[in-house]
C-alpha positions as CSV (number, residue, x, y, z in Angstrom):
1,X,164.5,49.5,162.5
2,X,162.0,51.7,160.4
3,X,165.2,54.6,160.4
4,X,167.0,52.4,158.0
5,X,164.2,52.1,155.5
6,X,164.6,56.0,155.6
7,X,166.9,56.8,152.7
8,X,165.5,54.8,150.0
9,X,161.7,55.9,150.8
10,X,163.2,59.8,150.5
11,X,164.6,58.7,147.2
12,X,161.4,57.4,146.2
13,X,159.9,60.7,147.3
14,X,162.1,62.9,146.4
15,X,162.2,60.8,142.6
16,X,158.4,61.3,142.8
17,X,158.5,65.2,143.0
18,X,161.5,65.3,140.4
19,X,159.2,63.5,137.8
20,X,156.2,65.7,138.8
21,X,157.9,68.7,138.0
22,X,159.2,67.6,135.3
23,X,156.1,67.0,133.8
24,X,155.2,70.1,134.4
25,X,157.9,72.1,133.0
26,X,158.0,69.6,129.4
27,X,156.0,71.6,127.6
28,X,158.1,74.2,127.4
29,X,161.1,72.2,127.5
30,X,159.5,70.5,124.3
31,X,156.2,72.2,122.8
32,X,153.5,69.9,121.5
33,X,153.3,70.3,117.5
34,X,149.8,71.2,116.0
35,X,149.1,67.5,115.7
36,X,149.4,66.8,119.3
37,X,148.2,69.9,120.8
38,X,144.7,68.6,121.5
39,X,146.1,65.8,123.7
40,X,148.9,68.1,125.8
41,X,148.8,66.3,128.6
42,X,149.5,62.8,126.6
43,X,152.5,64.5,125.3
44,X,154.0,65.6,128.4
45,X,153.6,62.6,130.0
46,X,155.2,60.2,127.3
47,X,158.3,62.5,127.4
48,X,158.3,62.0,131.4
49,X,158.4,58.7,130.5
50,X,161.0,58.5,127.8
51,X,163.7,60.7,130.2
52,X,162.9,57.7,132.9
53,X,163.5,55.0,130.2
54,X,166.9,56.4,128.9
55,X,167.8,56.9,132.9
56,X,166.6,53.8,134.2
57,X,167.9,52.0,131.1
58,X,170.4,53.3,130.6
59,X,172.1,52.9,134.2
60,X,170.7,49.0,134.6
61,X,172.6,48.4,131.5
62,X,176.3,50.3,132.8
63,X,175.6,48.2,135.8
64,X,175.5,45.0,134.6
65,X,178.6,46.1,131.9
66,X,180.6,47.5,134.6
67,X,179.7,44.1,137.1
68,X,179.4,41.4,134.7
69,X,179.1,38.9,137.8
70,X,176.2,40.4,138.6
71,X,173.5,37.6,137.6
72,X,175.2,35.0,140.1
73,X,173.6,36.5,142.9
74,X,170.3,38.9,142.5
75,X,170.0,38.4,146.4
76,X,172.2,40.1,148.4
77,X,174.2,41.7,145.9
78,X,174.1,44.7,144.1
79,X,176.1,47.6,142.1
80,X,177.0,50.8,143.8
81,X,174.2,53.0,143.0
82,X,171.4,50.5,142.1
83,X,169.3,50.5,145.0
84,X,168.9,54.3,144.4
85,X,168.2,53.5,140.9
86,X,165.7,51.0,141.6
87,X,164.4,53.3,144.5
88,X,164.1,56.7,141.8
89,X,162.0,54.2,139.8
90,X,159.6,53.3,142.1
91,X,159.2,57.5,142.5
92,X,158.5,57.3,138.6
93,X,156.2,55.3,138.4
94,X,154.1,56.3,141.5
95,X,154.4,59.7,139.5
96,X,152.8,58.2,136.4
97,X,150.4,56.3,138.1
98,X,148.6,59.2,139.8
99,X,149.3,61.0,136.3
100,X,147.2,59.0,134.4
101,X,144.7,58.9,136.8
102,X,144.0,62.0,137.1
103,X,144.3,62.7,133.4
104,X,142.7,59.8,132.1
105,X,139.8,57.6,131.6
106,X,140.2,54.2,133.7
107,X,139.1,52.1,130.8
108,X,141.8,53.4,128.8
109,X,144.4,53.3,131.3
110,X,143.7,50.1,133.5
111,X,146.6,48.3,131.6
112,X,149.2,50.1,132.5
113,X,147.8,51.5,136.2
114,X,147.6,47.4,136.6
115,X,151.4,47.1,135.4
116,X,152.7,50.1,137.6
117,X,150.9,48.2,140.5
118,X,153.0,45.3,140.2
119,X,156.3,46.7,139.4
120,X,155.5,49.3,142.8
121,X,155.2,46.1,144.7
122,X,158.0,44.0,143.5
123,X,160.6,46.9,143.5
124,X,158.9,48.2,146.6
125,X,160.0,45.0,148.6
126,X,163.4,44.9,146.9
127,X,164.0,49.3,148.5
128,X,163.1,48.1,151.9
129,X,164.6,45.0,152.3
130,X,167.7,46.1,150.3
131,X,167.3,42.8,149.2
132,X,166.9,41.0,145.4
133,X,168.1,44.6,144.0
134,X,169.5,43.0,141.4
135,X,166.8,41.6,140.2
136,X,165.3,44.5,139.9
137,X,167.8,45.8,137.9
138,X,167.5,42.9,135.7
139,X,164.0,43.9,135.4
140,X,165.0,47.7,134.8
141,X,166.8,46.3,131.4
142,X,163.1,46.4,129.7
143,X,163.6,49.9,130.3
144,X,166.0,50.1,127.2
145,X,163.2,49.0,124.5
146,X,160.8,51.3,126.5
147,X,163.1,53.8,125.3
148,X,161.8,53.1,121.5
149,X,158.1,52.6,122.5
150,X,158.3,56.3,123.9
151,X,159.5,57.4,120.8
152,X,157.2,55.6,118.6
153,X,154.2,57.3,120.6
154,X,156.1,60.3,119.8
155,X,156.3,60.5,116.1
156,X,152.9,59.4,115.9
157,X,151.8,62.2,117.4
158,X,153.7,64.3,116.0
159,X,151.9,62.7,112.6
160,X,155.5,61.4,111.2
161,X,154.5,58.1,110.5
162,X,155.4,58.0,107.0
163,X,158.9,59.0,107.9
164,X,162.2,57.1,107.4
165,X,162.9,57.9,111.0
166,X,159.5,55.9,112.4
167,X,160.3,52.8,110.0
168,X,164.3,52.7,111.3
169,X,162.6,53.1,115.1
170,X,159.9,50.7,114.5
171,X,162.8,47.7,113.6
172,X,165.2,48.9,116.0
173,X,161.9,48.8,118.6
174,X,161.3,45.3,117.9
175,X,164.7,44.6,118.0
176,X,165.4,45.4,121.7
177,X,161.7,44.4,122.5
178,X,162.9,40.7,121.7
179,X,166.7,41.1,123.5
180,X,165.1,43.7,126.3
181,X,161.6,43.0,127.2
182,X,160.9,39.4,126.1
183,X,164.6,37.8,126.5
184,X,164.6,39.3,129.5
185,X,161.5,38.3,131.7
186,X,162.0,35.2,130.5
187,X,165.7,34.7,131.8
188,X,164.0,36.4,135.3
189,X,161.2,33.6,135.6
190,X,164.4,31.1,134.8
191,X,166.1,32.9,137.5
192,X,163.5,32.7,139.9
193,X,162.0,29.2,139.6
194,X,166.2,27.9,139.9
195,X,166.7,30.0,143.0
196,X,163.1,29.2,144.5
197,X,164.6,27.8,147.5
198,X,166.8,30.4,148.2
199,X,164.1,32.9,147.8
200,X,161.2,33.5,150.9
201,X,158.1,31.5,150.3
202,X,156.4,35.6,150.1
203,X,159.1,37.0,148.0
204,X,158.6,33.6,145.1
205,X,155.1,34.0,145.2
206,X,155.0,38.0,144.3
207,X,157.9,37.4,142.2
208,X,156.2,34.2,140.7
209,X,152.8,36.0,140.4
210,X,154.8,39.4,138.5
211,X,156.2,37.3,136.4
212,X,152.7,35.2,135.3
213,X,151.2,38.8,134.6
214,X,153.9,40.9,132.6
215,X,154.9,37.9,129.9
216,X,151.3,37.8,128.4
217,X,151.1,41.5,128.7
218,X,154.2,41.8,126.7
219,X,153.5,39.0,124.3
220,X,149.9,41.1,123.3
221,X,152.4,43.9,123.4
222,X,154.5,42.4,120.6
223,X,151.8,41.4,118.9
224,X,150.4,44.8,118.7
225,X,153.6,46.2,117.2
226,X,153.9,43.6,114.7
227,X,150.3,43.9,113.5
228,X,150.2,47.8,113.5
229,X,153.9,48.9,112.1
230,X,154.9,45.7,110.0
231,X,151.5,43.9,108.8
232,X,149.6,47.2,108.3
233,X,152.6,48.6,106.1
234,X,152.9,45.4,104.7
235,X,148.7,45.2,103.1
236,X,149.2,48.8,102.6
237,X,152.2,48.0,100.3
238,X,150.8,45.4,98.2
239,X,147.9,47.9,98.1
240,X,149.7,50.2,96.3
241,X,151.2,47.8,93.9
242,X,147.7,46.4,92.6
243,X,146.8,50.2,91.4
Protein backbone atom coordinates (compact mmCIF):
# COMPACT_ATOMS: atom_id res chain seq x y z
CA UNK A 1 0.00 0.00 0.00
CA UNK A 2 2.64 2.73 1.01
CA UNK A 3 4.23 2.04 -3.05
CA UNK A 4 1.18 3.74 -4.31
CA UNK A 5 1.53 6.88 -2.23
CA UNK A 6 5.02 6.85 -4.07
CA UNK A 7 4.56 9.09 -7.14
CA UNK A 8 2.84 11.94 -5.68
CA UNK A 9 5.33 12.29 -2.54
CA UNK A 10 8.31 12.34 -5.40
CA UNK A 11 6.35 15.07 -7.03
CA UNK A 12 6.16 16.83 -3.95
CA UNK A 13 9.85 16.32 -3.56
CA UNK A 14 11.01 16.71 -6.56
CA UNK A 15 8.53 20.24 -6.75
CA UNK A 16 10.30 21.05 -3.43
CA UNK A 17 13.94 21.04 -4.97
CA UNK A 18 12.58 22.79 -8.28
CA UNK A 19 11.34 25.74 -6.15
CA UNK A 20 14.64 25.71 -4.02
CA UNK A 21 16.67 26.15 -6.86
CA UNK A 22 14.86 28.37 -8.27
CA UNK A 23 15.14 30.57 -5.62
CA UNK A 24 18.39 30.44 -5.80
CA UNK A 25 19.09 31.18 -9.27
CA UNK A 26 16.25 34.47 -9.31
CA UNK A 27 18.57 36.86 -8.61
CA UNK A 28 20.24 36.62 -11.53
CA UNK A 29 17.31 35.58 -13.42
CA UNK A 30 15.86 39.01 -12.13
CA UNK A 31 18.39 41.38 -10.17
CA UNK A 32 16.96 43.30 -7.19
CA UNK A 33 16.87 47.19 -8.11
CA UNK A 34 18.76 49.61 -5.61
CA UNK A 35 15.55 49.94 -3.69
CA UNK A 36 15.29 46.34 -2.88
CA UNK A 37 18.82 45.36 -2.55
CA UNK A 38 18.91 45.61 1.18
CA UNK A 39 16.06 42.96 1.49
CA UNK A 40 17.54 40.30 -1.38
CA UNK A 41 16.33 37.50 0.01
CA UNK A 42 12.57 39.15 0.26
CA UNK A 43 12.87 39.64 -3.37
CA UNK A 44 13.86 36.28 -4.47
CA UNK A 45 11.42 34.74 -2.55
CA UNK A 46 8.26 36.81 -3.76
CA UNK A 47 9.34 36.05 -7.39
CA UNK A 48 9.36 32.15 -6.25
CA UNK A 49 6.15 32.76 -5.30
CA UNK A 50 4.73 34.66 -8.23
CA UNK A 51 6.14 31.80 -10.90
CA UNK A 52 4.01 29.24 -8.37
CA UNK A 53 0.93 31.61 -8.65
CA UNK A 54 0.86 31.98 -12.50
CA UNK A 55 1.54 27.96 -12.52
CA UNK A 56 -0.70 26.81 -10.00
CA UNK A 57 -3.26 29.42 -11.18
CA UNK A 58 -2.97 29.27 -14.04
CA UNK A 59 -3.50 25.34 -14.60
CA UNK A 60 -6.53 25.11 -11.81
CA UNK A 61 -8.20 27.56 -13.98
CA UNK A 62 -7.50 25.47 -17.69
CA UNK A 63 -8.79 22.65 -15.67
CA UNK A 64 -11.90 23.75 -14.60
CA UNK A 65 -12.36 25.52 -18.43
CA UNK A 66 -11.38 22.41 -20.08
CA UNK A 67 -13.84 20.15 -17.46
CA UNK A 68 -16.57 22.37 -16.74
CA UNK A 69 -18.34 19.42 -14.88
CA UNK A 70 -15.83 19.46 -12.56
CA UNK A 71 -17.65 20.98 -9.36
CA UNK A 72 -20.33 18.04 -9.34
CA UNK A 73 -17.91 15.80 -7.79
CA UNK A 74 -14.62 17.22 -5.89
CA UNK A 75 -14.44 13.51 -4.52
CA UNK A 76 -13.32 11.02 -6.66
CA UNK A 77 -12.88 13.05 -9.58
CA UNK A 78 -10.33 14.96 -11.02
CA UNK A 79 -8.72 16.46 -14.43
CA UNK A 80 -5.75 14.71 -16.00
CA UNK A 81 -2.86 16.35 -14.48
CA UNK A 82 -4.37 17.84 -11.25
CA UNK A 83 -3.15 15.57 -8.73
CA UNK A 84 0.39 16.43 -9.84
CA UNK A 85 -0.59 19.99 -9.78
CA UNK A 86 -1.92 19.82 -6.39
CA UNK A 87 1.05 17.48 -5.45
CA UNK A 88 3.88 20.37 -7.07
CA UNK A 89 2.09 22.67 -4.77
CA UNK A 90 2.34 21.09 -1.69
CA UNK A 91 6.46 20.96 -2.82
CA UNK A 92 5.98 24.96 -3.02
CA UNK A 93 4.90 25.66 -0.24
CA UNK A 94 7.00 23.29 2.03
CA UNK A 95 9.76 25.25 -0.01
CA UNK A 96 8.55 28.60 1.26
CA UNK A 97 7.84 27.58 4.53
CA UNK A 98 11.41 26.51 5.48
CA UNK A 99 12.35 29.81 3.32
CA UNK A 100 10.91 32.04 5.59
CA UNK A 101 12.07 30.39 8.33
CA UNK A 102 15.23 30.41 7.92
CA UNK A 103 15.23 33.92 6.56
CA UNK A 104 12.90 35.53 8.78
CA UNK A 105 11.82 36.70 12.04
CA UNK A 106 8.82 34.38 13.46
CA UNK A 107 6.85 37.38 14.59
CA UNK A 108 6.82 38.65 11.13
CA UNK A 109 6.24 35.55 9.48
CA UNK A 110 3.76 33.43 11.80
CA UNK A 111 0.84 34.43 9.39
CA UNK A 112 1.72 32.98 6.62
CA UNK A 113 4.02 29.87 8.20
CA UNK A 114 0.31 29.31 10.05
CA UNK A 115 -1.41 29.47 6.41
CA UNK A 116 1.17 27.09 4.65
CA UNK A 117 0.47 24.74 7.59
CA UNK A 118 -3.01 24.27 6.83
CA UNK A 119 -2.94 24.24 3.15
CA UNK A 120 0.23 21.31 3.63
CA UNK A 121 -2.33 19.40 5.54
CA UNK A 122 -5.46 19.78 3.56
CA UNK A 123 -3.70 19.20 0.07
CA UNK A 124 -1.50 16.74 1.85
CA UNK A 125 -4.55 14.35 2.60
CA UNK A 126 -6.03 15.11 -0.91
CA UNK A 127 -1.94 13.62 -2.66
CA UNK A 128 -2.27 10.52 -0.66
CA UNK A 129 -5.61 9.54 -0.78
CA UNK A 130 -5.95 10.68 -4.38
CA UNK A 131 -9.07 11.70 -3.04
CA UNK A 132 -11.04 15.38 -2.87
CA UNK A 133 -8.39 16.64 -5.63
CA UNK A 134 -10.75 18.69 -6.95
CA UNK A 135 -11.24 20.45 -4.27
CA UNK A 136 -8.03 21.31 -4.03
CA UNK A 137 -7.99 22.64 -7.21
CA UNK A 138 -10.91 24.68 -6.40
CA UNK A 139 -8.75 25.92 -3.68
CA UNK A 140 -5.72 26.42 -6.12
CA UNK A 141 -8.11 29.16 -8.01
CA UNK A 142 -6.99 31.81 -5.18
CA UNK A 143 -3.79 31.18 -6.78
CA UNK A 144 -4.90 33.56 -9.70
CA UNK A 145 -5.37 36.87 -7.40
CA UNK A 146 -2.05 35.67 -5.62
CA UNK A 147 -0.71 36.34 -8.92
CA UNK A 148 -1.43 40.33 -8.41
CA UNK A 149 -0.48 40.29 -4.58
CA UNK A 150 3.08 39.08 -5.85
CA UNK A 151 3.21 41.80 -8.07
CA UNK A 152 2.04 44.49 -5.79
CA UNK A 153 4.92 43.41 -3.30
CA UNK A 154 6.99 43.79 -6.30
CA UNK A 155 6.55 47.30 -7.39
CA UNK A 156 6.67 48.34 -4.00
CA UNK A 157 9.91 47.37 -3.74
CA UNK A 158 11.04 48.25 -6.53
CA UNK A 159 9.62 51.97 -5.12
CA UNK A 160 6.95 52.25 -8.18
CA UNK A 161 4.23 53.14 -6.20
CA UNK A 162 3.25 56.23 -7.81
CA UNK A 163 3.07 54.49 -11.14
CA UNK A 164 0.11 53.94 -13.50
CA UNK A 165 1.13 50.32 -13.60
CA UNK A 166 0.68 49.81 -9.43
CA UNK A 167 -2.83 51.75 -9.52
CA UNK A 168 -4.13 49.47 -12.85
CA UNK A 169 -2.62 46.26 -10.50
CA UNK A 170 -4.01 47.44 -7.41
CA UNK A 171 -7.89 47.39 -9.11
CA UNK A 172 -7.27 44.48 -11.15
CA UNK A 173 -5.86 42.89 -7.52
CA UNK A 174 -9.02 43.56 -5.77
CA UNK A 175 -10.84 42.55 -8.56
CA UNK A 176 -9.86 38.84 -8.65
CA UNK A 177 -9.31 39.04 -4.82
CA UNK A 178 -13.26 39.30 -4.64
CA UNK A 179 -13.98 36.51 -7.78
CA UNK A 180 -10.66 34.41 -6.65
CA UNK A 181 -9.94 34.38 -3.12
CA UNK A 182 -13.19 35.48 -1.38
CA UNK A 183 -15.93 34.03 -3.95
CA UNK A 184 -14.06 31.22 -3.89
CA UNK A 185 -13.65 29.94 -0.22
CA UNK A 186 -16.84 30.80 0.22
CA UNK A 187 -18.44 28.56 -2.58
CA UNK A 188 -15.76 25.73 -0.87
CA UNK A 189 -17.31 26.01 2.67
CA UNK A 190 -20.84 25.86 0.57
CA UNK A 191 -19.46 22.88 -0.94
CA UNK A 192 -18.33 21.20 1.97
CA UNK A 193 -21.19 21.79 4.54
CA UNK A 194 -23.71 20.26 1.38
CA UNK A 195 -21.53 17.28 0.82
CA UNK A 196 -20.84 16.71 4.69
CA UNK A 197 -22.24 13.37 4.56
CA UNK A 198 -20.49 12.22 1.85
CA UNK A 199 -17.26 13.52 3.20
CA UNK A 200 -15.26 11.28 6.32
CA UNK A 201 -16.12 12.58 9.65
CA UNK A 202 -11.79 13.43 9.62
CA UNK A 203 -11.73 14.81 6.26
CA UNK A 204 -15.14 17.57 7.23
CA UNK A 205 -13.45 18.44 10.27
CA UNK A 206 -9.83 19.54 8.64
CA UNK A 207 -11.76 20.78 5.82
CA UNK A 208 -14.36 22.48 8.18
CA UNK A 209 -11.47 23.70 10.46
CA UNK A 210 -9.30 25.20 7.02
CA UNK A 211 -12.09 26.79 5.98
CA UNK A 212 -12.91 28.62 9.68
CA UNK A 213 -9.20 29.90 9.54
CA UNK A 214 -8.47 31.16 5.87
CA UNK A 215 -11.92 33.34 5.43
CA UNK A 216 -11.02 35.77 8.42
CA UNK A 217 -7.41 35.74 7.27
CA UNK A 218 -8.56 36.86 3.85
CA UNK A 219 -11.21 39.20 5.06
CA UNK A 220 -8.15 41.16 7.20
CA UNK A 221 -6.38 40.53 3.94
CA UNK A 222 -8.90 42.64 1.98
CA UNK A 223 -9.16 44.97 4.41
CA UNK A 224 -5.58 45.68 4.29
CA UNK A 225 -5.64 46.37 0.58
CA UNK A 226 -8.44 48.53 0.75
CA UNK A 227 -7.08 50.71 3.59
CA UNK A 228 -3.39 50.89 2.21
CA UNK A 229 -3.94 51.27 -1.86
CA UNK A 230 -7.55 52.86 -2.05
CA UNK A 231 -8.10 54.85 1.42
CA UNK A 232 -4.45 56.03 1.78
CA UNK A 233 -4.57 57.41 -2.01
CA UNK A 234 -7.81 58.48 -1.36
CA UNK A 235 -6.78 61.18 2.10
CA UNK A 236 -3.73 61.64 0.20
CA UNK A 237 -5.77 63.09 -2.78
CA UNK A 238 -8.01 65.35 -0.98
CA UNK A 239 -4.69 66.35 0.70
CA UNK A 240 -3.47 67.71 -2.23
CA UNK A 241 -6.58 69.50 -3.23
CA UNK A 242 -6.78 71.64 0.17
CA UNK A 243 -3.08 73.14 -0.72
Amino acid sequence: MPMAFSPGLLVVAGSFAAFRLLNRGLERLVPPPPSARRNRWKWRNIWTSLAHSVLSGGGALAGFCLHPGLSEDLVGTHPPGAHSLVAVSVGYFLEDFVDMLCNQKLHQSWELLFHHSVVIVCFGIAVLLHQYVGFALVALLVEINSIFLHLRQILLMANLVHTTCYRLNSIINLGTYVVFRIATLAWMTRWLFLNRENVPPATYAVGTVGMAIMTPMNIILFYRLLRSDFFKSCRDMQREKEQ
